[in-house]
N, C-alpha and C positions, 0 to 999 in steps of 0.2 A: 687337553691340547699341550700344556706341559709336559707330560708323560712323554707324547709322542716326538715332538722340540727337542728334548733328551734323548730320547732316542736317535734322533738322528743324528745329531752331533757327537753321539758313543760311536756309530758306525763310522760316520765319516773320521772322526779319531783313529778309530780302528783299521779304515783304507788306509791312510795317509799310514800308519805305522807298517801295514804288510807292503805299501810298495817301497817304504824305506828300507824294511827287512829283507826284501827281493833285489834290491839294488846290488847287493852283495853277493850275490848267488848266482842270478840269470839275468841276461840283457834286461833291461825295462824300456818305455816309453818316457821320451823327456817330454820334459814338461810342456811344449808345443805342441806334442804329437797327443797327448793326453788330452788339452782344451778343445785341440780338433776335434778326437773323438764325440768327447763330453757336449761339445757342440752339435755335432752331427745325431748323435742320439735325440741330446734334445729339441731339437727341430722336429725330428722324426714324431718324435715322441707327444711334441704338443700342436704336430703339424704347422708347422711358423712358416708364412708366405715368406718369401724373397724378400719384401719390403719390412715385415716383421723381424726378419733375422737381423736385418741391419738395421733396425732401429733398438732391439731390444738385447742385441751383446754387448756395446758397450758400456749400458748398463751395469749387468750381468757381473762384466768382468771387472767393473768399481767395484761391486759390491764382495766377489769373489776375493780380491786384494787383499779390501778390508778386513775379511774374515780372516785370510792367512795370515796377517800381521799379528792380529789379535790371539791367533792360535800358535802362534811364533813365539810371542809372550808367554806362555804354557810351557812350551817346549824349552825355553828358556829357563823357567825355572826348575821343572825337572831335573836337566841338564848340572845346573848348579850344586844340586843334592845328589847325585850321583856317587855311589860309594859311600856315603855320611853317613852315619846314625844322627839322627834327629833326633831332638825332645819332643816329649808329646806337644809343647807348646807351635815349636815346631810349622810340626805337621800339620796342627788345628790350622795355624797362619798359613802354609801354603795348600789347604784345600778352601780357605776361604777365599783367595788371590784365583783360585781357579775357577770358584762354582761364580766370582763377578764377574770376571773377562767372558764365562759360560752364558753368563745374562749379557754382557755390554753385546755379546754375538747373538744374542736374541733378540734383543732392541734395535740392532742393525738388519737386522734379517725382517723384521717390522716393517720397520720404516721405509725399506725396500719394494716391498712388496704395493705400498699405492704407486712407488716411480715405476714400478713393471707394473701396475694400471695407466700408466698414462700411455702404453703403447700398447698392450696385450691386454682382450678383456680376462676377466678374474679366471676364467674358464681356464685359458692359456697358461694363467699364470699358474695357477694350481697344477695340470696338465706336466709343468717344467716344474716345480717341487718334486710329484711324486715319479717322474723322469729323476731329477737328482740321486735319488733312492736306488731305483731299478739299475742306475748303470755301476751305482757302487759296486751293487750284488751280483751285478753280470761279472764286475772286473775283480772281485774277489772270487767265483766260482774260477774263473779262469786260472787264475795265480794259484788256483789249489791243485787244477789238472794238470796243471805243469806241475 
């Protein structure tokens, strides 16, 4: 289960870096036009009634926030060490600073997932995880055809 946790926050790492690399190159989607999509997949995707949609994005998009604050902090330090040679020590201290805010986003993503049972049974909820996945890899396939 871990394994697969890691994984997906590598990928989603990995979107968030091609559409910043894209930004420089070729139009992109801003970031409203992005949560529509991301939205409209996942309805699709875990078939969400009209009354489920709008009880179960605002959620969604808490929990969404959260995560990017958290992965802001990441970005952050990276950004810091840019150009530097590090000491090994370093390094050690900021891959440790990263694999906790890597758990503190996994603890969040937990904890979340009973508040998306209080409106979507487990079915849905899972359904809109493994949607999260599918639209990365739709929207990185695309970024690559262009």
């Amino acid at each position: 289960m871990k394994k697969h946790i890691i994984i997906f926050l590598a990928m989603l790492t990995l979107s968030i870096g091609a559409l910043h690399a894209q930004e420089r190159k070729r139009p992109h989607l801003s970031k409203q036009e992005f949560k529509e999509q991301l939205k409209t997949y996942l309805t699709k995707e875990a078939n969400l009634t009209d009354e489920e949609v709008t009880r179960f994005f605002p959620i969604y998009n808490e929990c969404q926030q959260k995560k990017h604050k958290l992965n802001d902090q990441i970005w952050k330090y990276r950004k810091q060490i840019r150009g530097k040679e590090l000491t090994e020590e370093e390094y050690a201290q900021l891959l440790e600073n990263e694999a906790n805010i890597r758990i503190e986003i996994e603890k969040l993503e937990k904890s979340y997932i009973e508040k998306y049972h209080k409106v979507l049974p487990y079915k849905k909820v899972f359904e809109i995880k493994r949607g999260e996945t599918r639209f990365q890899r739709e929207l990185l396939r695309g970024l690559k055809k262009k």
